[in-house]
N, C-alpha and C positions, 0 to 999 in steps of 0.2 A: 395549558398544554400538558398531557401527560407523556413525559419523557418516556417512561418501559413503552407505551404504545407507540411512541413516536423512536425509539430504537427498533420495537422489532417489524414496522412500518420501514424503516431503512435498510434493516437488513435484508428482509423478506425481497426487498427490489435487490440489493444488491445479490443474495443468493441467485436469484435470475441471471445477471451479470457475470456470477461465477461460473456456473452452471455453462454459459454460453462459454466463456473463456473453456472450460474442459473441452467441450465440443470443439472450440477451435485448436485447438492443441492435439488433441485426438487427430485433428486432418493434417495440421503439421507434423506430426510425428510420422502419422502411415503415411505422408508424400513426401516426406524430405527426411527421417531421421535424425540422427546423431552426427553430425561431419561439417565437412569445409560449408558447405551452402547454408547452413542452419547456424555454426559456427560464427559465418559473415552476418548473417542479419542479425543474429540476436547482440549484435556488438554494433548496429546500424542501426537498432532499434534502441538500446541501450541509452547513447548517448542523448536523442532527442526527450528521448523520458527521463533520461536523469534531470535534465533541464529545465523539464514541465514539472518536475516534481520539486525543483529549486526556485522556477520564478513563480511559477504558476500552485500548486496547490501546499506550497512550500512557504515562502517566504513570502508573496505577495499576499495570499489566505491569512499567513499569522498577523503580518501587519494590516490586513484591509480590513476583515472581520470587527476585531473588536474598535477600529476607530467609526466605523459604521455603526457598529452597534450602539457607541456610546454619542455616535450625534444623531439617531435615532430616539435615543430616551430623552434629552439635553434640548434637542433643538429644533424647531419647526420643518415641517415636511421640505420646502423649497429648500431650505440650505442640505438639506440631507439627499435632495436629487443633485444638486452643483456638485455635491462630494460624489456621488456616484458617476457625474459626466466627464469630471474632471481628471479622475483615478482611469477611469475608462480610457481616454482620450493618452496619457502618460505611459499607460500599460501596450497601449496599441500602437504608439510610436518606437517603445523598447524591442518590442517583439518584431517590425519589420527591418529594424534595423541588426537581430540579431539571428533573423532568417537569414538574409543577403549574408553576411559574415558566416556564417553555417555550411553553407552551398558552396561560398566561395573555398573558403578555406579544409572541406573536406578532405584532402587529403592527411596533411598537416590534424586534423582533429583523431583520424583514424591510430596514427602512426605513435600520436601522442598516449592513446586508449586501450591500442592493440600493439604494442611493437613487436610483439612475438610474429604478426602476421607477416610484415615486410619480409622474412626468409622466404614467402610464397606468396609468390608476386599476383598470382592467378589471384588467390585469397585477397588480398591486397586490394585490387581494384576492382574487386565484385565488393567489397564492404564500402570502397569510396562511392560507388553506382548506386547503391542502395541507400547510404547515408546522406545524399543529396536529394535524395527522392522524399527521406523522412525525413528531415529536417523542419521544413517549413511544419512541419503536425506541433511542434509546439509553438506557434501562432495560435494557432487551432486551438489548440487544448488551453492553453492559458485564459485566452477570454471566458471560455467553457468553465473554469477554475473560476475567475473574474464572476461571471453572472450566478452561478450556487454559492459563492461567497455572499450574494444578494439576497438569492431565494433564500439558504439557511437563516440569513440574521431574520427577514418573513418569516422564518417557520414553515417553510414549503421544501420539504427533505424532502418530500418522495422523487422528483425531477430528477435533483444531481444522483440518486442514490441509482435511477434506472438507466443513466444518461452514457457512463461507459458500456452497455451491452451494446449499442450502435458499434463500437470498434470491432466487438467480438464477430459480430452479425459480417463485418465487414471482411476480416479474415476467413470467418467459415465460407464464405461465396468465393473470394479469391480463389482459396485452396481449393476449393470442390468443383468449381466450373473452369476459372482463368488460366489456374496455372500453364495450360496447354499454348495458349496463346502468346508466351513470353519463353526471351530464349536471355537466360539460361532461368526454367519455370519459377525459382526462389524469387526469381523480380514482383511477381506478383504479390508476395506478400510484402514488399514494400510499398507497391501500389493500396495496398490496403489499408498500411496507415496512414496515408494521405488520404484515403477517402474518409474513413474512418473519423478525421479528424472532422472534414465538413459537414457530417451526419452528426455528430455530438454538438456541434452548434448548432446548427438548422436546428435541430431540436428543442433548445432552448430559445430560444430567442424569442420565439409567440409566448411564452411564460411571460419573461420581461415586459415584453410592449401591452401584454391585458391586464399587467399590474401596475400599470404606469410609469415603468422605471428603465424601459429600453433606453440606453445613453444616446446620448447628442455629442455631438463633437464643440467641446472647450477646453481650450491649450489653456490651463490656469495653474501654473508652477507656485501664485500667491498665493492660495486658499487654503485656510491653515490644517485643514482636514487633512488633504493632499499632499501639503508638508511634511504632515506628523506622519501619514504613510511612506512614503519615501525614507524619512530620516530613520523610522524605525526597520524598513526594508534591508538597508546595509546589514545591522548585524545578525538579521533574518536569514539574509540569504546568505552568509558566513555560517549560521548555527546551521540550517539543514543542509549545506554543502558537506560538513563537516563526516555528515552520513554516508553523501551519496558519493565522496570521494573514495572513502572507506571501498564502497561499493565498486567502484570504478577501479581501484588499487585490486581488487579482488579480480575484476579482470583482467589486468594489466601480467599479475601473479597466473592466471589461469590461462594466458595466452601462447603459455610456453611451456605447458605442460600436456599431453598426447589432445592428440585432435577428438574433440569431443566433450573436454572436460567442460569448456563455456555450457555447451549445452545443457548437458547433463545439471550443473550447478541450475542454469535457467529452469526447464523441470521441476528441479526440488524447492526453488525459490516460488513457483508457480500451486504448487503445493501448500506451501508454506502461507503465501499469502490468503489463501482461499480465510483459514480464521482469524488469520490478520486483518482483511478487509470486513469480513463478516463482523468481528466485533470493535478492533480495534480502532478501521477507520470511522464506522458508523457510531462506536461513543465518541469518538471523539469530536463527531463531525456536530452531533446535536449539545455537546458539552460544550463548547467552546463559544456559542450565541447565550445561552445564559450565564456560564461565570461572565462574559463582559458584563452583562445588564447590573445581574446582581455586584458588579466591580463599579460598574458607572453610578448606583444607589446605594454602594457605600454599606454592604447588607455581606456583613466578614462572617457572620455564624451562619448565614446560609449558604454562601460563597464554600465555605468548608464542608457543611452537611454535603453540598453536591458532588465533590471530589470524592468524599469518604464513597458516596453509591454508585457510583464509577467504578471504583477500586474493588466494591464488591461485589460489584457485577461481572469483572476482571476475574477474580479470582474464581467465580463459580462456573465461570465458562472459559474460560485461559487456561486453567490446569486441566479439565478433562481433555480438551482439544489439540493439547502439546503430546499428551499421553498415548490419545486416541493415536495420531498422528504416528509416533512413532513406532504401535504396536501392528500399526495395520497399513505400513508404510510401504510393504513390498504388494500386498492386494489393490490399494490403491495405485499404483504405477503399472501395474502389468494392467489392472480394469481399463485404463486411462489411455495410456501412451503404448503399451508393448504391441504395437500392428505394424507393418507394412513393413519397414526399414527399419522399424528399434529394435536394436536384438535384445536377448538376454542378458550380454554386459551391459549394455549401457541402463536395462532394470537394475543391474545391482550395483553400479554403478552410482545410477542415480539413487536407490534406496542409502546409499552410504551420506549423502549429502544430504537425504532427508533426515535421516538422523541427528544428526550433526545440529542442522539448521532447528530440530523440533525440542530439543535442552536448551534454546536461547527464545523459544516461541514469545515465552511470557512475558519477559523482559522487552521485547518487538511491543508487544500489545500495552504492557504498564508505558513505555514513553508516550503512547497515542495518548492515555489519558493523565497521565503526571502533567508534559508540557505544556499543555492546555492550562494548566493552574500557572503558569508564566504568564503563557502570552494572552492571556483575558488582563491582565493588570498591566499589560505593555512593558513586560520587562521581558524582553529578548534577551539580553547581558548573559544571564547567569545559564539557562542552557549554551549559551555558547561555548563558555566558561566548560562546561562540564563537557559538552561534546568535545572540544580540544583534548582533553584527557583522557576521553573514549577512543579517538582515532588512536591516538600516539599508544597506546596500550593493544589495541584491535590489531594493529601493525607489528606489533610486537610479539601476539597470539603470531600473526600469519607465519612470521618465520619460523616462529617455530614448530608450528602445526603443520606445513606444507610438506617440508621432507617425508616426515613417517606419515600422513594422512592422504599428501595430495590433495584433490581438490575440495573434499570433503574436509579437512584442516580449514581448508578457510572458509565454508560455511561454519565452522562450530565459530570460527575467530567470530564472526560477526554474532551471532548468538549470544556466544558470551559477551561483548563487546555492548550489546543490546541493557544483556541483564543489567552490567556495571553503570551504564548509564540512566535505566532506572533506577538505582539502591541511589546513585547520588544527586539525582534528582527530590526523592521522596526523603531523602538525608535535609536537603534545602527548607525543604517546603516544613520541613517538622520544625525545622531547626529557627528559620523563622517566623513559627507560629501563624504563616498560614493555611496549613493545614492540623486539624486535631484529629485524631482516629476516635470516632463514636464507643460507644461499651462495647461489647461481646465479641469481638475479633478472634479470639484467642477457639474459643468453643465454636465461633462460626467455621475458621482454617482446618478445626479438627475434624469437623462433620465432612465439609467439601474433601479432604485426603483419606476418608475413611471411605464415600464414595465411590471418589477416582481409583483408589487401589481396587475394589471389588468390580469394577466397568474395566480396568485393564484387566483382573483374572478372568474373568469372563469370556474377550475378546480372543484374549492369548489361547483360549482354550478349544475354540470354536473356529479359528479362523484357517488352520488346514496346514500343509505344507507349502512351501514355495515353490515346489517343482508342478505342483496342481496349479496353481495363477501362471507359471506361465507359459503350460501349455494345454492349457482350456480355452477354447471358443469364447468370442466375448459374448454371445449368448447365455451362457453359462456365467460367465467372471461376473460380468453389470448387474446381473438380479443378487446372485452371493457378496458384494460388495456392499448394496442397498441393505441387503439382508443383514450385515455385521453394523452397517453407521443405524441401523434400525435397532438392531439388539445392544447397543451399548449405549444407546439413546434411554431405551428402556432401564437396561441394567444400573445407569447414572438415575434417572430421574426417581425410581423405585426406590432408591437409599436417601437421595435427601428428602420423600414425602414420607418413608419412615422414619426420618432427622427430625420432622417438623416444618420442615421446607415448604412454604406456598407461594405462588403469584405474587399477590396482593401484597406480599413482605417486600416486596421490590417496586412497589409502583412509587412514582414520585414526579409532585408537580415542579415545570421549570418556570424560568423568570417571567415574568409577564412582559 
């Protein structure tokens, strides 16, 4: 399998997926804005996704993946479906049992996430309304998580990589036709991700059953696959908690600061992630089925060679797109979001927290693919290790960036808090000689920043004043948008084909 085809095979679906997510953002923004109703859900929405992204693509993914992968090479097909009925059957019992507790105890989960809300009461119990409605979505999504755990170790990315556009798909309908039908109209988009979540399975699931691997139900706590997943679970779901409390403390900070800040952060996070998910989560999604294999065959120089092309793949597409990001961060937000209800503060607003958030980009993107060199070798330990000393530091950013930044302080905390935890991650992996950096790094870094700078003067110079985005027609804005991620598209790719830069320098086969 050729991994560049099979990256830009992931992305190209996940672009769709993005793409849809602006669209649905776009409808939230011109029907609800910046305020208490958008404020509420995006902290209703929050919770259940931080969740999904702890049990589900989080912690169960690090541990499930590579013990799949390695009783796939190791062991005959029937014991390697018992492992897949039996993880299934363990994951499906956690999950309704941590719906019901979700639902139940919504209020208490709100008060715990949001305390700034409780001063307004109204706020209050539209986030508990809402947060009961989302909740149950990670049932949903974790199985969803659960079954591209499966497809990937197959080699079947295209599926999970198209499988979140169902969400988006789901919101844009809400917003554009429901809203009307719901009182007070914001409920509708919690009803969206409730459905949302049962369209992302329905989805998959004929995948599974024509590959022979749709789960059966067997309660097997003995089977030593299922063990090994579990055992390594705990400190799985401790290491990626350690993010997404970060995360959560960020709201917690942001919920007692002028009404709008949540949002606004939300926005520039939503930005943010677009080259996050575009490279970061798709290397790492296709990275992390072959280090296990090459980890289960015991093959350390190839095991390495694959990290290094990761990393430079990172770097050729990370740095323009943190840059990109930041120079055309106010075009982007007013193309995007500035309609109905978003005014001009909350554009510059939220441009401040784009900021912020796009000097930590890279660092976002280097852990997708650094911790993937852990947890192929089942050692969760040491990211943990390392995220411990990222929160208590990231926390330490907050305070002190809050007062003079505001909400935009604590997107740059996380940013930087990102980077610190790649450099000691990538400190690890050197330092234990599982990773070696291949030759030319040095003259590669200087080509890609000699690029990036002439794609940033370019952009800067072309891209107009601010008072033009934002009050031109999105007729006008959407085509001059395309037009500038077109021209710096160009402007980048023209400097590294006169670097020497081709394709083929990046193609690379993965594990068998």
């Amino acid at each position: 399998m050729n991994l560049l085809r099979a990256l830009l095979a992931v992305s190209s679906l996940t672009l769709v997926s993005r793409i849809l997510g602006y669209v649905r953002d776009f409808f939230i923004a011109r029907a609800f804005g910046a305020g208490l109703a958008t404020d509420a859900f995006f902290v209703a929405f929050r919770i259940p996704n931080l969740l999904r992204r702890l049990f589900a693509e989080g912690a169960f993914s690090q541990a499930f993946v590579p013990v799949l992968a390695e009783h796939k090479n190791r062991h005959p097909p029937e014991q390697t479906r018992t492992l897949i009925d039996g993880a299934a059957t363990a994951l499906f019992l956690v999950l309704v049992i941590a719906a019901a507790l979700g639902v139940a105890l919504a209020p208490l989960i709100v008060y715990i996430s949001a305390p700034g809300f409780s001063a307004d009461p109204g706020k209050f119990e539209l986030t508990v309304a809402m947060l009961r409605i989302t909740f149950p979505y990670i049932a949903f999504i974790s199985l969803v998580a659960f079954s591209a755990g499966v497809l990937n170790t197959w080699n079947r990315f295209s599926v999970p990589a198209i499988t979140p556009a169902f969400l988006n798909v789901a919101f844009i309908a809400g917003a554009a036709f429901f809203a009307g039908y719901f009182d007070p109209p914001v409920l509708v988009l919690a009803w969206a991700v409730f459905v949302g979540g049962v369209l992302q399975l329905a989805f998959q699931v004929p995948y599974l059953y024509r590959m022979g691997l749709l789960p059966r139900w067997r309660l097997d706590f003995k089977h030593p696959g299922v063990r090994r997943i579990l055992k390594l679970m705990a400190p799985a779901a401790f290491g990626v908690s350690i993010s997404q409390v970060s995360l959560l403390i960020n709201t917690i900070f942001a919920s007692f600061l002028v009404s709008g800040s949540v949002s606004w952060l939300y926005y520039a996070d939503r930005l943010m992630e677009f080259p996050a998910g575009m490279l970061g989560v798709a290397l790492g999604t296709i990275l992390l089925p072959s280090l296990s294999k090459y980890h289960a065959n015991a093959d350390h120089a190839e095991y390495a060679k694959l990290l290094d092309w990761g990393l430079r793949l990172t770097v050729l597409l990370a740095v323009p797109s943190a840059v990109a990001l930041a120079v055309l961060a106010m075009p982007l937000i007013t193309a995007l979001f500035h309609y109905g209800r978003f005014t001009p503060e909350d554009a510059w607003m939220t441009q401040r927290a784009v900021l912020a958030y796009s000097i930590g980009l890279i660092g976002m993107i280097l852990v997708k693919i650094l911790a993937p060199g852990f947890y192929a070798r089942q050692n969760i330990t040491t990211p943990v290790k390392i995220g411990i000393v990222t929160l208590a530091l990231t926390q330490l950013m907050n305070l002190a960036f809050i007062v003079p930044l505001k909400h935009a302080g604590l997107a740059l905390a996380i940013g930087l808090g990102a980077c610190l935890n790649a450099a000691l991650l990538y400190r690890v992996l050197r330092k234990n000689g599982i990773y070696t950096p291949q030759p030319g790094w040095v003259i590669f870094v200087l080509k890609v920043a000699a690029a990036v700078a002439f794609m940033a003067i370019v952009l800067f110079s072309t891209m107009g004043e601010a008072s033009w985005w934002l009050s031109a027609p999105w007729q006008r804005k959407l085509p001059a948008l395309l037009g500038l991620v077109l021209l710096g598209v160009l402007a980048y790719g023209a400097c590294l084909a006169l670097f020497g830069f081709r394709p083929r320098d990046f193609s690379r086969r993965g594990a068998a």
